[in-house]
N, C-alpha and C positions, 0 to 999 in steps of 0.2 A: 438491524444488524443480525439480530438473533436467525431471522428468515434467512438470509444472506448465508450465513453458517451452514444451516440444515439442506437449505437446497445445494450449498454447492460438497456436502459431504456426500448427498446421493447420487452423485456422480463422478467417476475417479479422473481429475483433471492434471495433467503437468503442466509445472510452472510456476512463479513467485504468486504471492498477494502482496498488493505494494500497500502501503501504511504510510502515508505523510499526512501528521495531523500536528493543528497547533497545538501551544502547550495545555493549553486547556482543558483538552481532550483524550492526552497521552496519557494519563493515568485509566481513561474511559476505555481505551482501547486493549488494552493490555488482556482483557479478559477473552477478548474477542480472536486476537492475533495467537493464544494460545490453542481458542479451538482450533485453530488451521494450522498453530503447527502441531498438535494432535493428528489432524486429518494428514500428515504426512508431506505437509506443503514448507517451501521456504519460504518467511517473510524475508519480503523487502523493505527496507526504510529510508527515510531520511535522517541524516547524521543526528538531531535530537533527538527523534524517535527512537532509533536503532540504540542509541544509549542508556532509553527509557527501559527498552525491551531487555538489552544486555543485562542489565543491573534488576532487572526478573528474573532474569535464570536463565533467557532463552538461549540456544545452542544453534537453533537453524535459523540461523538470520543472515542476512548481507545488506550493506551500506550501497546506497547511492546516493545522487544528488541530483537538486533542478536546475543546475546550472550547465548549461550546453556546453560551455567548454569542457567542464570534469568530462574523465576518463567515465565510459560506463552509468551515464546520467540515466534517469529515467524514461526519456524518449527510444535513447537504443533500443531499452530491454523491450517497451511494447514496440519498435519498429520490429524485435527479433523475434517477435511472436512469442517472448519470456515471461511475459506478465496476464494469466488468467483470472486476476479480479485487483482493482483498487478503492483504496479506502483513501480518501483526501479529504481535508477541510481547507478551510481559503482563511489564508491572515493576510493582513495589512503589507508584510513585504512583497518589496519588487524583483522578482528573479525571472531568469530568461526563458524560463520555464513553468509556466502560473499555471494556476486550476482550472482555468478555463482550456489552456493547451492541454493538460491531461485529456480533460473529458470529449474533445475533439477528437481527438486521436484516438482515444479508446474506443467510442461511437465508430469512426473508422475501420478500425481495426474488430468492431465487436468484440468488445471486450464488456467484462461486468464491471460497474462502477456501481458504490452506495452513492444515494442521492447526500445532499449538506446533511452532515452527521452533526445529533447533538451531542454522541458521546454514551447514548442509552442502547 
């Protein structure tokens, strides 16, 4: 993750970093989602997440979700070319939008994804 940071600070990118990680990992991340919103980036999250990050302190965030029907799900933002790096981990829920459609899409779309993150 740390690499992930550096490289994407050397180069000035618009657009979200999206952050859906399980709970596991939502205190792991937090450290991570701040260098980016340092680098001047708005995280994206999922409604745990983004609660995780809230109750940090963060100020540049925004909510979505992987559910296809919600308004403004996860897929829009990379269909709309809004999302220039994701952070996912994969839990046990079934939603209509999994880890694996991320990273399909994202690969598609060339977009950066961390590989399964442990959190470090």
């Amino acid at each position: 993750m740390k690499a992930q940071v550096a490289a994407y600070k050397s180069e000035i990118k618009e657009g979200h970093i999206f952050f859906g990680v399980t709970d596991q990992y939502k205190q792991g991340m937090v450290t991570a989602a701040l260098e980016f919103q340092k680098a001047g980036q708005t995280n994206l999250a999922t409604e745990g997440t983004y609660k995780v990050l809230q109750k940090e302190g963060f100020t540049n965030i925004e909510k979505t979700s992987l559910d296809r029907e919600d308004l403004d799900h996860i897929s829009d933002y990379i269909d709309r070319n809004e999302v220039v790096s994701i952070i996912n981990t994969t839990g046990p829920r079934k939603r209509s939008v999994d880890a694996k459609h991320i990273r399909r899409v994202s690969l598609l779309k060339n977009k950066s994804i961390s590989p399964p993150w442990n959190g470090t």
